[in-house]
Each structure stands twice: as structure tokens, then as C-alpha cells.
C-alpha positions as CSV (number, residue, x, y, z in Angstrom):
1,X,-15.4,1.3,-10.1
2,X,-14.7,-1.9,-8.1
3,X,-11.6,-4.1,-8.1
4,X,-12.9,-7.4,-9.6
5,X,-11.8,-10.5,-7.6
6,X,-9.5,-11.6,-10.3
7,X,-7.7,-7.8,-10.7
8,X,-7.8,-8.1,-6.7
9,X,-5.3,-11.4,-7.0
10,X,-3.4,-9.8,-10.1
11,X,-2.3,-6.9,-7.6
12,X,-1.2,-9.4,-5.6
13,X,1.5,-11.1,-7.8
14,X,3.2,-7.7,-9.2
15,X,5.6,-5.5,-7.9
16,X,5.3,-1.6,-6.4
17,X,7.9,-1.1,-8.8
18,X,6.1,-2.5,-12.0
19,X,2.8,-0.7,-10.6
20,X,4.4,2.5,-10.1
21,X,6.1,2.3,-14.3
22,X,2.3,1.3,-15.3
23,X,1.0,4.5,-13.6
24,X,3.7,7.1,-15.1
25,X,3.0,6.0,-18.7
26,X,-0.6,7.1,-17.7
27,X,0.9,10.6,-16.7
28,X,0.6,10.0,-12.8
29,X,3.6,10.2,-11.3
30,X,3.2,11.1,-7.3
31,X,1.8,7.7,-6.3
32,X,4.5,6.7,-3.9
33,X,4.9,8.2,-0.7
34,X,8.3,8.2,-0.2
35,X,10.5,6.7,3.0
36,X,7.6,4.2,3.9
37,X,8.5,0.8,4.3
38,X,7.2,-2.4,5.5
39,X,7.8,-2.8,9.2
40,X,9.0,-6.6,9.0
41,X,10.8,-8.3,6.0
42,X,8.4,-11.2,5.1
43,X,5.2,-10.0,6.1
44,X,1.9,-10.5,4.4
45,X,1.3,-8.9,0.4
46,X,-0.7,-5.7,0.9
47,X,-3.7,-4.9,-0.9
48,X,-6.8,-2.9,-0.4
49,X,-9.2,-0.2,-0.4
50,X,-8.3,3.0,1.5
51,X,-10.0,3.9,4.7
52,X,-7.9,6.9,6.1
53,X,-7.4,8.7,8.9
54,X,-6.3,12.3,9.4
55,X,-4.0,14.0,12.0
56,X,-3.5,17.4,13.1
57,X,-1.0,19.2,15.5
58,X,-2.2,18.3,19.4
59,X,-3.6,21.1,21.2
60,X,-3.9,20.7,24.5
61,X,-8.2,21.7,25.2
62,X,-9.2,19.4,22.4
63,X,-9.7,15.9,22.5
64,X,-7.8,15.4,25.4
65,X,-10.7,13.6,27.4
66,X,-11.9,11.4,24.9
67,X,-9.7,8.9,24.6
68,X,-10.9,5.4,25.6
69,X,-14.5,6.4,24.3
70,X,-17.0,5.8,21.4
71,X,-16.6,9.6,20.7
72,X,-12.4,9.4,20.0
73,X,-12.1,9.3,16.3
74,X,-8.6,7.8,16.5
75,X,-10.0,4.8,18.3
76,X,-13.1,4.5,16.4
77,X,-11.0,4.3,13.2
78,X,-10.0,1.5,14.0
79,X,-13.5,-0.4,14.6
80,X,-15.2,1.5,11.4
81,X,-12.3,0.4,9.0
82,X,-14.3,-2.1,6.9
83,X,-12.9,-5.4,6.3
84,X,-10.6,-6.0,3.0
85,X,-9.6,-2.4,3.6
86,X,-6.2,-0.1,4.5
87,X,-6.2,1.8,7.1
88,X,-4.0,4.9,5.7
89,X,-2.9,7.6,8.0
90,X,-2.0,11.0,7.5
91,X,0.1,12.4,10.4
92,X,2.5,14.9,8.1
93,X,5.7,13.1,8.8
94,X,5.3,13.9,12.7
95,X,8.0,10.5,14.1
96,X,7.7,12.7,17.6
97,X,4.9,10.6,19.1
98,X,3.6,7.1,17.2
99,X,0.7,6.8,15.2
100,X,-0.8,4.0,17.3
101,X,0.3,0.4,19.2
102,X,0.0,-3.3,18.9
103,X,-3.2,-3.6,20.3
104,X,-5.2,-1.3,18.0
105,X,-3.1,-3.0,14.8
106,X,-4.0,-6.3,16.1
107,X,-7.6,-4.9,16.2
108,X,-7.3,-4.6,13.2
109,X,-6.2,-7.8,11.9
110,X,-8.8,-9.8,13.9
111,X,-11.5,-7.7,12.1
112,X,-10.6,-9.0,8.3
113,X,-8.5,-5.8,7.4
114,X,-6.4,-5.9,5.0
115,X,-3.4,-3.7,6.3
116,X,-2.0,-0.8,8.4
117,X,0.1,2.3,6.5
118,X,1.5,5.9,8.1
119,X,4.0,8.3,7.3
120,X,5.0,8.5,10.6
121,X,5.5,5.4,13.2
122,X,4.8,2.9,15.3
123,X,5.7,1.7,18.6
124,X,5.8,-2.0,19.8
125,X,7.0,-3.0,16.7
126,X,8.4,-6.5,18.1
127,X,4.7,-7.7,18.9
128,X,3.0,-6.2,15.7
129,X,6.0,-8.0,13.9
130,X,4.1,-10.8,15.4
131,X,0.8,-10.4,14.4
132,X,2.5,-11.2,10.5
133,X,-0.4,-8.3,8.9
134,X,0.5,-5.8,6.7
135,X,2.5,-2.7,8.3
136,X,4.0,0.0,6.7
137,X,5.4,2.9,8.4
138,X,8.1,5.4,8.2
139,X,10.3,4.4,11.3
140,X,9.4,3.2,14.6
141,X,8.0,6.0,17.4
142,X,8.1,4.6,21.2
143,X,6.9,7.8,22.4
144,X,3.1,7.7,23.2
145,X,1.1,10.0,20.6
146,X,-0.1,12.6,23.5
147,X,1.0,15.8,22.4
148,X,1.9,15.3,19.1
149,X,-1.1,13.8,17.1
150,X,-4.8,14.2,17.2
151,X,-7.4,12.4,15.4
152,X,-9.6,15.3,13.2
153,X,-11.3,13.0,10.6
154,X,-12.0,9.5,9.3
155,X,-12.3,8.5,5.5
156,X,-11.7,12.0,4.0
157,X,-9.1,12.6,1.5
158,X,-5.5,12.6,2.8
159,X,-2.2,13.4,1.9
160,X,0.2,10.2,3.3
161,X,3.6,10.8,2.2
162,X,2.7,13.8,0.3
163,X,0.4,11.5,-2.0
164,X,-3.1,12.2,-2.3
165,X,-5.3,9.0,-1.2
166,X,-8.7,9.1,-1.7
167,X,-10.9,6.8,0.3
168,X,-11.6,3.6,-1.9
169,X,-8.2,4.0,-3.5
170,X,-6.3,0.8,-4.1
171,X,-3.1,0.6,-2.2
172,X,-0.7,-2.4,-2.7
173,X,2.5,-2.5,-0.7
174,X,5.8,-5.5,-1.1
175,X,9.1,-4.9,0.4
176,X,9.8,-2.1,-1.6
177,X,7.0,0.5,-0.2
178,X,3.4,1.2,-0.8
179,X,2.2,2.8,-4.6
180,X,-1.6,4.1,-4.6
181,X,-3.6,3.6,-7.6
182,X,-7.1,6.0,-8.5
183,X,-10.1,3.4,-8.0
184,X,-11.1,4.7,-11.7
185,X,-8.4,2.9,-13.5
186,X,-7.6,-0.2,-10.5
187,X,-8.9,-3.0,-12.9
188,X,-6.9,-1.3,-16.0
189,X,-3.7,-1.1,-13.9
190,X,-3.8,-4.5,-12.7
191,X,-4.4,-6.3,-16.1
192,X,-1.4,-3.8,-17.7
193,X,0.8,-4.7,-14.7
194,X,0.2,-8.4,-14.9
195,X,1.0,-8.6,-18.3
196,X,4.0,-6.5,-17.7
197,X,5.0,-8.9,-15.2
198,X,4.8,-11.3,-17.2
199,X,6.7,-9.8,-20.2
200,X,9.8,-9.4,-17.7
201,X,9.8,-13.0,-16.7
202,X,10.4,-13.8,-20.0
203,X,13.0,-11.0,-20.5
204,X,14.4,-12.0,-17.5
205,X,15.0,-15.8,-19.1
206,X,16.7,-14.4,-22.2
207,X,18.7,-12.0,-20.1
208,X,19.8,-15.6,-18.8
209,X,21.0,-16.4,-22.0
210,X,22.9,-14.0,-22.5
211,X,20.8,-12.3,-24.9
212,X,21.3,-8.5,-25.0
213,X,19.2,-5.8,-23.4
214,X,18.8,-4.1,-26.2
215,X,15.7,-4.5,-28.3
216,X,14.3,-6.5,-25.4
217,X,13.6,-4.8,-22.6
218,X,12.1,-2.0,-23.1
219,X,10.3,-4.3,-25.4
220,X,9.4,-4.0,-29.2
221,X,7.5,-5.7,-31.8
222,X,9.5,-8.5,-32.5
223,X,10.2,-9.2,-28.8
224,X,6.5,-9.0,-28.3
225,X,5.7,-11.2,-30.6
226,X,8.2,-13.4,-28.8
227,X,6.7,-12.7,-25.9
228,X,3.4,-13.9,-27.2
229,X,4.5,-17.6,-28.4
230,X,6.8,-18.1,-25.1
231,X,3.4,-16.8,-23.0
232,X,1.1,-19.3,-24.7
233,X,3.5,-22.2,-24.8
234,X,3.7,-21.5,-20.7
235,X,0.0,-21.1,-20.6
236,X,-1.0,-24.5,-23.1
237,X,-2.2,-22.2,-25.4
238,X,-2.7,-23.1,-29.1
């Protein structure tokens, strides 16, 4: 199912944290891949369909003279990614050798991507702090990936993180990580998150109040109904 436009901009306004509470009360609950964070505080919202990119062990009579050609599936990843989409990479954890550089993230970014995500590293992270795109990694990784990493396969399931992602998954990321939501129930999520979101503003206000926790947040019928009158009030509603 595809994200409407609207849904699209709802993701963009909620938290990983309020996502990842929306997607346990519909029973999944390994949607974060833990230890990834954004590379720069302040950079761009993330959200976007998956495009991944899987690694596998370097081995030194494979794929060593393709680099710099059509044929290297690392490189290529980077030019098939479809605009609007994450590029999501799979390197199991390896921090020994980087994922990839500044040049191929800015490559990236010039071609209407949305974002960058692996659970390894980076290197050059001063200049892709300057390209202000989405990155998301695990730490950063000088070390060229030669000897470490090699490119198997493009847009096939993955495991980032030790979370599944599926090509076309949604994947939003703030400063608090990355969540991955099934492209089945995108649309649901976002509307339920949105709403959510807005339920805790209010919450928030009567927190301010000093009004008690209890009976508010998590919330119940009377606070909902609460809810309700304060959200069309803010809206102009009747």
C-alpha cells in the first residue's frame, strides 16, 4: 500500500518514540534497530521508503576489481536508489571498515533521496555533517571498507540492526534513532501516531497545571473526551 502524501507529512511531525508505542500495541515489537543514531544533531527529519543494500564478509577473489565500475553493486546502489527513498544498509554491526564516504552520500542527496541509514559507520563525517541530509549510523569508521565489507545485493530483504526491513518499508528517523514501519499498515500508523501526538500535547498542557498523571496519560474516557473539545477548540472546530 502507498504512503499517501498527507500520511507522508504526518510521519514527519511525530516522534520515533510515539511510532515505536503505536507499533507494540499492534504486537510488533523489533522495529528499532538499536545503537543507531543520527550522525549530526539538527539534521533534516527522515522519512522514506527502503531501498537496501546488503553486505557480506570481504573475501579477497571477489569483487575486488570492480570497484569504480557499472558492475560494483555498492556503487550502483547508490545511482539505483530511487528518489524519496532510504538507502538502508545491512553490514552486521562490522565498525572495522565504513560503510561508504561523503561523496557517495552527497550522491545521494543531489539525486532527491530522502536519507542514508547503517548499522555500522561512516567516515568523513565532518563534510557529510555538511551536506545537512539525513544520516544515521552506528559510529563513525575512518578505515576504508576494503577488507571488511562487500556489496552482495541491492533491494532484497535485510536485517539492519537486527530488524528486518523490507524494501518499500517506511523508515522515519529524529534524534532519537530510526523505527521501521511494514508498508501494509504505513497510512494506519501514521494517522494513530498523529493523533497520539496530539493527545500528549494536550497532556502535556495539563501536566503544566499541575494536574496529575494519573487518569491522564495513559489516557481514558473522560480524558479523551477532554481531549476531543481541547482538539477542536485548537482546530476551529464546532
Amino acid at each position: 500500500m502507498t504512503l499517501t502524501p498527507q500520511n507522508r507529512e504526518k510521519l514527519r511531525q511525530v516522534s520515533v518514540s510515539t511510532l515505536t508505542t503505536c507499533l507494540y500495541r499492534k504486537g510488533l515489537k523489533r522495529v528499532w534497530p538499536s545503537g543507531i543514531l543520527p550522525l549530526a544533531k539538527g539534521q533534516p527529519r527522515l522519512v522514506g521508503e527502503a531501498y537496501t543494500l546488503r553486505f557480506v564478509p570481504a573475501r579477497e577473489d571477489v569483487g575486488a576489481g570492480s570497484y569504480g565500475t557499472a558492475a560494483n553493486v555498492h556503487q550502483r546502489a547508490f545511482e539505483d536508489c530511487p528518489p524519496g527513498h532510504v538507502l538502508v544498509m545491512d553490514t552486521r554491526g562490522e565498525t572495522r571498515g565504513c560503510s561508504c564516504g561523503d561523496l557517495l552520500i552527497g550522491r545521494l542527496k543531489a539525486r532527491g533521496c530522502a536519507g542514508i541509514v547503517t548499522d555500522g559507520g561512516f567516515r568523513d563525517t565532518l563534510d557529510i555533517e555538511g551536506l545537512d541530509f539525513p544520516v544515521y549510523q552506528r559510529c563513525a569508521v575512518p578505515a576504508p571498507s576494503f577488507g571488511y565489507l562487500h556489496a552482495a545485493e541491492a533491494n532484497v530483504p535485510v536485517g539492519c540492526g537486527d530488524v528486518a526491513v523490507y524494501p518499500g518499508d517506511i523508515v522515519v528517523g529524529d534524534q532519537d534513532g530510526v523505527v521501521v514501519i511494514p508498508a501494509a499498515i504505513a497510512n494506519e500508523i501514521a494517522e494513530t501516531a498523529y493523533e497520539q501526538t496530539e493527545y500528549e500535547t494536550f497532556a502535556a498542557g495539563e501536566v503544566a497545571k499541575g494536574r496529575t498523571i494519573i487518569g491522564l496519560y495513559p489516557a481514558t474516557e473522560q480524558s479523551m473526551a477532554e481531549f476531543r473539545a481541547w482538539r477542536d477548540a485548537r482546530h476551529g472546530r464546532a
